[in-house]
Backbone as CSV, one residue per row, in Angstrom:
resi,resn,N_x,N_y,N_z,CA_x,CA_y,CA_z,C_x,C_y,C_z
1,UNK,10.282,-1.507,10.284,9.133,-1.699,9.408,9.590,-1.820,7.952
2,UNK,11.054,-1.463,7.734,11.441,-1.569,6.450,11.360,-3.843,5.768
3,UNK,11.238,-4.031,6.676,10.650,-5.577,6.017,9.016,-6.213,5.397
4,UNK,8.192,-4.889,5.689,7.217,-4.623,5.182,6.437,-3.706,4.951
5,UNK,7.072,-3.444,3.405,7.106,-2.252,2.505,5.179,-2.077,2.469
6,UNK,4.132,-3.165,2.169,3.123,-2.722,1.990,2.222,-2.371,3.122
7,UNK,2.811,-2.641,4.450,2.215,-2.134,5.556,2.666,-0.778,5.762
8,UNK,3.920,-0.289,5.910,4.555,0.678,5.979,3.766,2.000,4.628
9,UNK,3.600,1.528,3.637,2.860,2.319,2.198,1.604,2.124,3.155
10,UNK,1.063,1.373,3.569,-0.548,1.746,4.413,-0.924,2.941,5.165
11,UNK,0.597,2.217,6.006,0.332,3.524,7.256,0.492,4.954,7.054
12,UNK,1.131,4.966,5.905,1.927,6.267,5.375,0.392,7.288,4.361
13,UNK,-0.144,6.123,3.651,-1.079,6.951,2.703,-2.224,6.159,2.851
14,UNK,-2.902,5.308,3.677,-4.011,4.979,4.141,-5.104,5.432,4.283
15,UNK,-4.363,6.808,4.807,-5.991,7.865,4.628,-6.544,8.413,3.393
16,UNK,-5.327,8.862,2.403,-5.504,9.699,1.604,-6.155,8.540,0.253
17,UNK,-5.459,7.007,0.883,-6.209,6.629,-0.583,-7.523,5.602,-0.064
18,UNK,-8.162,5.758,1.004,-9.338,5.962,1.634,-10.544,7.018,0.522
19,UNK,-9.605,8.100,0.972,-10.760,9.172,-0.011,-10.529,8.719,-1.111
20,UNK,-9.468,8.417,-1.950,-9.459,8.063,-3.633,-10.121,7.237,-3.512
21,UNK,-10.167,6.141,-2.981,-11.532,4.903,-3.524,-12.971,5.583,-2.653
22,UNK,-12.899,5.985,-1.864,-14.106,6.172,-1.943,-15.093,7.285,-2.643
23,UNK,-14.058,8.299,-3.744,-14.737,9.126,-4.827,-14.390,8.188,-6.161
24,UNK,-13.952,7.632,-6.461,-13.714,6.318,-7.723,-14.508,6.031,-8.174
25,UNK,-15.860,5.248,-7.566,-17.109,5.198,-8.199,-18.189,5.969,-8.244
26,UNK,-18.329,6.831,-7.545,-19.055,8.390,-7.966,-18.386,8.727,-9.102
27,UNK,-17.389,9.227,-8.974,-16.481,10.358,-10.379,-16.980,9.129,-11.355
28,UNK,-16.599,7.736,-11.319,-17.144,6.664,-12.601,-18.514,6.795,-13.028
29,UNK,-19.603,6.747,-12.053,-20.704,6.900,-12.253,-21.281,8.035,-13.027
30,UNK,-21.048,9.268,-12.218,-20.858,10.671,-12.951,-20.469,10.935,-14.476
31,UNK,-19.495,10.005,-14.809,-19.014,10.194,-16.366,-20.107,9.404,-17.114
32,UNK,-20.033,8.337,-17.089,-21.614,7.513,-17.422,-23.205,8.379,-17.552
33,UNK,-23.424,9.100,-15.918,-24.370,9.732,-16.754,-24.293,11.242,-17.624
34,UNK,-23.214,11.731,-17.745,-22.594,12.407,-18.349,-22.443,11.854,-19.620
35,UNK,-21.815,11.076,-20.110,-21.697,10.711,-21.611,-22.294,9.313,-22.053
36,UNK,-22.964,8.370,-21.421,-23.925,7.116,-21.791,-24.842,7.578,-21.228
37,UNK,-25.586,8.731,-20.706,-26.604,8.623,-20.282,-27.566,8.214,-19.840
38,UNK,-26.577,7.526,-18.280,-27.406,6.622,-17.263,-28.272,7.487,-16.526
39,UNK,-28.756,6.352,-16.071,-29.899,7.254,-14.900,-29.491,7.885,-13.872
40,UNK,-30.566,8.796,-13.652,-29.389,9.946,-12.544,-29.374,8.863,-10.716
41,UNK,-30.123,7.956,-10.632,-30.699,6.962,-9.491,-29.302,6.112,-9.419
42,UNK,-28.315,6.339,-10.233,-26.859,5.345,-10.513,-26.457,6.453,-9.336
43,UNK,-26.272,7.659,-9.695,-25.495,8.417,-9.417,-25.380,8.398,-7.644
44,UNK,-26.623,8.102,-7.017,-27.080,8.362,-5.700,-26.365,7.178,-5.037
45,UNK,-26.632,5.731,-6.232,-26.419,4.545,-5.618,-24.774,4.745,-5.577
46,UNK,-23.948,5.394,-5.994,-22.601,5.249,-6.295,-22.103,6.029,-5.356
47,UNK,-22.822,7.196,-4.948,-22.620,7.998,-3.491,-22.570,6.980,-2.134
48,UNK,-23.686,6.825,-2.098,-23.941,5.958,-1.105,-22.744,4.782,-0.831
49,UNK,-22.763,4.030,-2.097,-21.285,2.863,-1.603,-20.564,3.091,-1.583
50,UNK,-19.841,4.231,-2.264,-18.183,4.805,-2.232,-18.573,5.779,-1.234
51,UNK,-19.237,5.990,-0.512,-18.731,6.472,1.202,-18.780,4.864,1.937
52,UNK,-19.604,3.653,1.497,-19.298,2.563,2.698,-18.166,2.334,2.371
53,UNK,-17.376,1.973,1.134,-16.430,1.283,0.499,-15.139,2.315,0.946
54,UNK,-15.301,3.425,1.517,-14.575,4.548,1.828,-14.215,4.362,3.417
55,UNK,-15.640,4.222,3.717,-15.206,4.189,5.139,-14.785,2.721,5.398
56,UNK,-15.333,1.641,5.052,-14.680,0.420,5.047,-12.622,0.185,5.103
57,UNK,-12.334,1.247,3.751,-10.627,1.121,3.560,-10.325,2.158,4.622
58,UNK,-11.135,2.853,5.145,-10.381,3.760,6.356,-10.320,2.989,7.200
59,UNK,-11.380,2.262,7.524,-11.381,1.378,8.719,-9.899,0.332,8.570
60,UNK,-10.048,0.020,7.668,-8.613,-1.188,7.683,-7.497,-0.490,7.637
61,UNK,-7.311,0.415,7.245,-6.192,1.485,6.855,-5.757,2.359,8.602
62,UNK,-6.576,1.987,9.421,-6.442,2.470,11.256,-6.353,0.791,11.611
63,UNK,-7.015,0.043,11.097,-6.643,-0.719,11.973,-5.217,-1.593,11.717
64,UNK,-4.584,-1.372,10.429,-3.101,-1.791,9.945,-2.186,-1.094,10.569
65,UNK,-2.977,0.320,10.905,-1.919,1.510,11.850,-1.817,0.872,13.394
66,UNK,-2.996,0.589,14.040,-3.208,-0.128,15.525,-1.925,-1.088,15.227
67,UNK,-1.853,-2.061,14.433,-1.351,-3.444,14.513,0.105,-3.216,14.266
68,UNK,0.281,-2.135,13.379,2.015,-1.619,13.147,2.612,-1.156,14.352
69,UNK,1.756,0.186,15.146,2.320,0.608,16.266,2.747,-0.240,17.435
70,UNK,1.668,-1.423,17.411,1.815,-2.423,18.327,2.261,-3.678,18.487
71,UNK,2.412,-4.337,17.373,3.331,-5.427,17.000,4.751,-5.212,16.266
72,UNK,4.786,-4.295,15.727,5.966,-3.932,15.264,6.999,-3.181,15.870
73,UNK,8.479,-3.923,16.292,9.506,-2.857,16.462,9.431,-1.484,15.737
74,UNK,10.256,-0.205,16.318,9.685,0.708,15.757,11.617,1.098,16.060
């Protein structure tokens, strides 16, 4: 797998940067209504997509793992 360094960085931290994007736009949102004083209705909407946008990169982040274990010499 050392001929592909960004699949190999997938499989390795896939999960963990799963959760970083999917708290990225909450924690963004949060500062906004914290210091521009958006509406707190941002805050809900930013929950809501950074868990799809979360579970979305988990999803690809298992299925790069499926395709490594199984197409790739090991």
């Amino acid at each position: 797998m050392e001929q592909y360094p960004a699949v190999q960085f997938m499989v390795t931290h896939g999960r963990n940067l799963s959760i970083l994007v999917g708290l990225a736009l909450p924690v963004l949102v949060l500062i906004g209504i914290a210091f521009a004083e958006w509406h707190w209705v941002w805050g809900i909407a930013a929950i809501v997509v950074g868990a799809g946008v979360g579970f979305a990169f988990r999803t690809f982040a298992e299925l790069t793992q499926i395709i490594a274990d199984m197409l790739l010499p090991q």
